[in-house]
C-alpha positions in Angstrom: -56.5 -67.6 -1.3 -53.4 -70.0 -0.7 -54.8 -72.3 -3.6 -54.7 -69.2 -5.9 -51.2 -67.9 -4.9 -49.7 -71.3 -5.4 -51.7 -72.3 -8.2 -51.1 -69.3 -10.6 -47.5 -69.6 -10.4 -47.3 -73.6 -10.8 -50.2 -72.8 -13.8 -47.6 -70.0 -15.6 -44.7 -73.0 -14.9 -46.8 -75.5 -16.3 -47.7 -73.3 -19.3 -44.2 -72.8 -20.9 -43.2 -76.3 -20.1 -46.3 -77.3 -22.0 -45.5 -74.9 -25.2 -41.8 -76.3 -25.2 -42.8 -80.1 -25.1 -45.9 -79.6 -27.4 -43.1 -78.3 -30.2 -40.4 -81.0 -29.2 -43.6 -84.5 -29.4 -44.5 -82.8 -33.2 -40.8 -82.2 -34.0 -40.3 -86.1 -33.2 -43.4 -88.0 -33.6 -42.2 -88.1 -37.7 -45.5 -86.1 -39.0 -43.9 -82.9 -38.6 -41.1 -81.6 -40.5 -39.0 -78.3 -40.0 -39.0 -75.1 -42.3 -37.8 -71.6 -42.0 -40.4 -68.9 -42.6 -40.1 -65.3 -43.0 -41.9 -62.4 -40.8 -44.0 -60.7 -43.7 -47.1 -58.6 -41.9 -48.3 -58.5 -38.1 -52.0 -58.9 -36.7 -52.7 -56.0 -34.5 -55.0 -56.9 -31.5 -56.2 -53.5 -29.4 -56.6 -54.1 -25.6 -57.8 -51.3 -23.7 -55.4 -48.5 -24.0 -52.6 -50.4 -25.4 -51.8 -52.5 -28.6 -50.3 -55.8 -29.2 -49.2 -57.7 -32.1 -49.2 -61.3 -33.7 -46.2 -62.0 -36.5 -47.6 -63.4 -39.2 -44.7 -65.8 -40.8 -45.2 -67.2 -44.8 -43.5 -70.2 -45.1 -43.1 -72.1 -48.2 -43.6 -75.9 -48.6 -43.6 -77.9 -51.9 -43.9 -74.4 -53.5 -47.2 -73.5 -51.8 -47.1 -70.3 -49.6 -48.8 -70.7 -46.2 -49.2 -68.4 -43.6 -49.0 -68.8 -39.6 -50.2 -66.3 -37.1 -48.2 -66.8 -33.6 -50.3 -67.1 -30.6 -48.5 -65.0 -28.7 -48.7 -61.1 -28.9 -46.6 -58.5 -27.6 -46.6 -55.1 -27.3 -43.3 -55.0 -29.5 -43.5 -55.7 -33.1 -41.0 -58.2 -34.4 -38.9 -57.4 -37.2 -39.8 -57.9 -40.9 -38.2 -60.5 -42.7 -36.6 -61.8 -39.5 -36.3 -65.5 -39.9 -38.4 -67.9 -37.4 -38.1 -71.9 -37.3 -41.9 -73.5 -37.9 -42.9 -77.2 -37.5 -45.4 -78.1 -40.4 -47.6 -81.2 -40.6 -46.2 -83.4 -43.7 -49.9 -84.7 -44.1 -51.5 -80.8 -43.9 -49.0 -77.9 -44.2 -51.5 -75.3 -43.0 -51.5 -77.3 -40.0 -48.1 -75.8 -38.2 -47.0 -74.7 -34.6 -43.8 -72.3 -33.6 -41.4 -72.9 -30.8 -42.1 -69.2 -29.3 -39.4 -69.6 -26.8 -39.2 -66.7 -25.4 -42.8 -66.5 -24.6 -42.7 -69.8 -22.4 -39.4 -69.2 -20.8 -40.8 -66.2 -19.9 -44.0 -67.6 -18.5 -41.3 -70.4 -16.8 -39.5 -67.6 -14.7 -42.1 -65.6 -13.7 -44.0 -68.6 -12.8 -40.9 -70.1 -10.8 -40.2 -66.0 -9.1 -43.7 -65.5 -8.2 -43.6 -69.2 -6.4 -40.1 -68.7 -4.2 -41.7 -65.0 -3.4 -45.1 -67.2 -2.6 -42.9 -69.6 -0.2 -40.4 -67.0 0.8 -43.5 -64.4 2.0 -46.1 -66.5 2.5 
């Protein structure tokens, strides 16, 4: 039991940290470069009784439209045509990865609140 209540909030912690430096090693290891895309559709994922969404983001590179589906979902639909910062592979630009930040600083603090309650109860 203790290796599970320490473990899930250290694996939420290590989660966002890993989404943040996984964008930041692409952004600078010199095979990535950085475009703006554009919120055009959503995937729609049903779980149970509720429904959660995927933005799908066009981007535009060399004049060839791609399309990336985040990997997050949410139960909250982005807005169309809002504006989102990609990282595309120079070498394959169907190959690209967001920043999602919201998603891993949000796994960051619930993983660091769930550990002090942890320490603090425990």
């Amino acid at each position: 039991m203790r290796i599970l209540l320490y473990g899930l909030p250290i694996f939420f912690i290590a989660y966002g940290l890993y989404r943040i430096l996984k964008y930041y090693i692409k952004k600078f290891t010199g095979n990535y470069q950085e475009v703006t895309g554009t919120i055009v559709d959503y995937k729609t994922r049903q779980h149970n009784d509720s429904t959660t969404y995927s933005s799908i983001i066009e981007y535009e590179v060399n004049g060839y439209l791609y399309r990336y589906v985040e990997n997050s979902s949410s139960n909250i639909k982005k807005r169309l045509g809002k504006k989102i910062k990609l990282l595309y592979n120079i070498n394959n630009p169907v190959d690209s990865v967001s920043l999602e930040l919201s998603t891993s600083l949000i796994a960051i603090f619930a993983g660091i609140f769930f550990l002090i309650m942890v320490i603090i109860y425990y």
